[in-house]
C-alpha atoms as a printed R data frame, in Angstrom:
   type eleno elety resid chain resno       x       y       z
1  ATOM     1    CA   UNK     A     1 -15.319  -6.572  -0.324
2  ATOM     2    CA   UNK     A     2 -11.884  -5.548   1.072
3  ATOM     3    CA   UNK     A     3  -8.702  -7.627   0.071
4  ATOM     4    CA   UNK     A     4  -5.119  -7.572   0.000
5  ATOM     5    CA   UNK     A     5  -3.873  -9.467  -2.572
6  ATOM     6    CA   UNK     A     6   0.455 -10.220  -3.046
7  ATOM     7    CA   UNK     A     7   2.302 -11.385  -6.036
8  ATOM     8    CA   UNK     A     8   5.899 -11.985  -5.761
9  ATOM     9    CA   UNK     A     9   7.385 -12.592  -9.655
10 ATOM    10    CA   UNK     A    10  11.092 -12.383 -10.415
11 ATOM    11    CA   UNK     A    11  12.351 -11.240  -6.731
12 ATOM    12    CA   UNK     A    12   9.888  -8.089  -6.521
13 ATOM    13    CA   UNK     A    13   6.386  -7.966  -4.612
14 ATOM    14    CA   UNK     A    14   3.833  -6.069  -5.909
15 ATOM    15    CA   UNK     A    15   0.818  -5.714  -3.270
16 ATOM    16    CA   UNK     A    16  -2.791  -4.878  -4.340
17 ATOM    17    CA   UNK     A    17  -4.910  -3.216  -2.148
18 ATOM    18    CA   UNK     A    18  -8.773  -3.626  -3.611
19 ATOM    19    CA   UNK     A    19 -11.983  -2.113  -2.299
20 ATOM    20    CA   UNK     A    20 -10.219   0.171  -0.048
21 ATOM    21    CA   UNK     A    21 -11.967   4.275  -0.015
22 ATOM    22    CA   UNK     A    22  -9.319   7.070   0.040
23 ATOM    23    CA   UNK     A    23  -7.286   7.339   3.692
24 ATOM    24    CA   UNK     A    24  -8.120   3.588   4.091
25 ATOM    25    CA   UNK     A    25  -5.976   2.084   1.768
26 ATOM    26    CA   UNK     A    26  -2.695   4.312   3.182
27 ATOM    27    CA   UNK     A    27  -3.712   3.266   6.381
28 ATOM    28    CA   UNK     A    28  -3.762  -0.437   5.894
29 ATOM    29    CA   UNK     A    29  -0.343  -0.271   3.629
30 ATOM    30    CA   UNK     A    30   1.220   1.093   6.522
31 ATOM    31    CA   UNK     A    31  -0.058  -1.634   9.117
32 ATOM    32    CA   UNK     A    32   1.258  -4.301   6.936
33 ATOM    33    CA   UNK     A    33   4.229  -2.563   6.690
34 ATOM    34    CA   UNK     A    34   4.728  -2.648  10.118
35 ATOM    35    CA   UNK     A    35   3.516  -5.917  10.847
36 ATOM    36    CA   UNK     A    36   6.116  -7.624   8.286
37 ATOM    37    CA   UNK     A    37   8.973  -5.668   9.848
38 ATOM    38    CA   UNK     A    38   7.762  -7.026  13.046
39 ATOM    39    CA   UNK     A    39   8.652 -10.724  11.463
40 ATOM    40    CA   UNK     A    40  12.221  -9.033  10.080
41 ATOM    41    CA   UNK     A    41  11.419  -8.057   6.619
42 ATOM    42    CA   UNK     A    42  12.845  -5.182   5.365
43 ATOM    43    CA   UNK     A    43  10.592  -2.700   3.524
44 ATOM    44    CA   UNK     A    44  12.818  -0.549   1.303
45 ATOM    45    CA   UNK     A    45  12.153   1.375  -2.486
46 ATOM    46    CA   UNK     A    46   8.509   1.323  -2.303
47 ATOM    47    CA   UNK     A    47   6.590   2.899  -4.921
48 ATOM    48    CA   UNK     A    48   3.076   4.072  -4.896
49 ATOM    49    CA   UNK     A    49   0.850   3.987  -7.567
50 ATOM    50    CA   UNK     A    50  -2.650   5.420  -6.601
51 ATOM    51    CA   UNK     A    51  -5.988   4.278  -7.613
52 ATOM    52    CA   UNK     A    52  -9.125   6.662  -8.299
53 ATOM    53    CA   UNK     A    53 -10.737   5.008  -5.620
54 ATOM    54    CA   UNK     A    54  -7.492   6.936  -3.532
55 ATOM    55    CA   UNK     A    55  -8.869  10.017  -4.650
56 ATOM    56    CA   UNK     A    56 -12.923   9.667  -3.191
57 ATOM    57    CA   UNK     A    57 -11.885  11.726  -0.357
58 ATOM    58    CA   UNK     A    58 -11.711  14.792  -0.825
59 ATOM    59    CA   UNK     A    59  -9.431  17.379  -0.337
60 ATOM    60    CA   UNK     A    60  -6.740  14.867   0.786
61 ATOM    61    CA   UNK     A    61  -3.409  14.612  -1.173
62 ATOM    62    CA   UNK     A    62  -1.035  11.449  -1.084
63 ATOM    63    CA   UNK     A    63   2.548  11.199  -2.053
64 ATOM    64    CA   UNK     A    64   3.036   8.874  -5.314
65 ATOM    65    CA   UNK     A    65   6.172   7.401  -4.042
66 ATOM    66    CA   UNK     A    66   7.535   6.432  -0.761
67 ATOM    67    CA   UNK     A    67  10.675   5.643   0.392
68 ATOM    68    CA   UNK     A    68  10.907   3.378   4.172
């Protein structure tokens, strides 16, 4: 099972992306991304923190931080 799951605590979001396979969970990061700058929210000092389950594909390489 596939969920996104959102905790907002002290003015910061952290966003949990579980059951997602390797390119998958990038992928979907990115669409909500863009979907909540689509409603105005700015997206800004994101960090990255991947999973093993980031790492099942191989040969691929992710950055660990990213900046929008």
């Amino acid at each position: 099972m596939r969920r996104i799951i959102i905790e907002v605590r002290d003015g910061k979001v952290k966003v949990d992306f579980q059951g997602f396979i390797g390119r998958t969970c990038f992928e979907e990061h990115d669409r909500l991304r863009r979907l909540l700058e689509q409603l105005g929210i700015k997206y800004e000092n994101v960090k990255i923190r991947e999973k093993p389950e980031a790492r099942l594909t191989v040969g691929e390489k992710h950055e660990t931080t990213v900046n929008y």
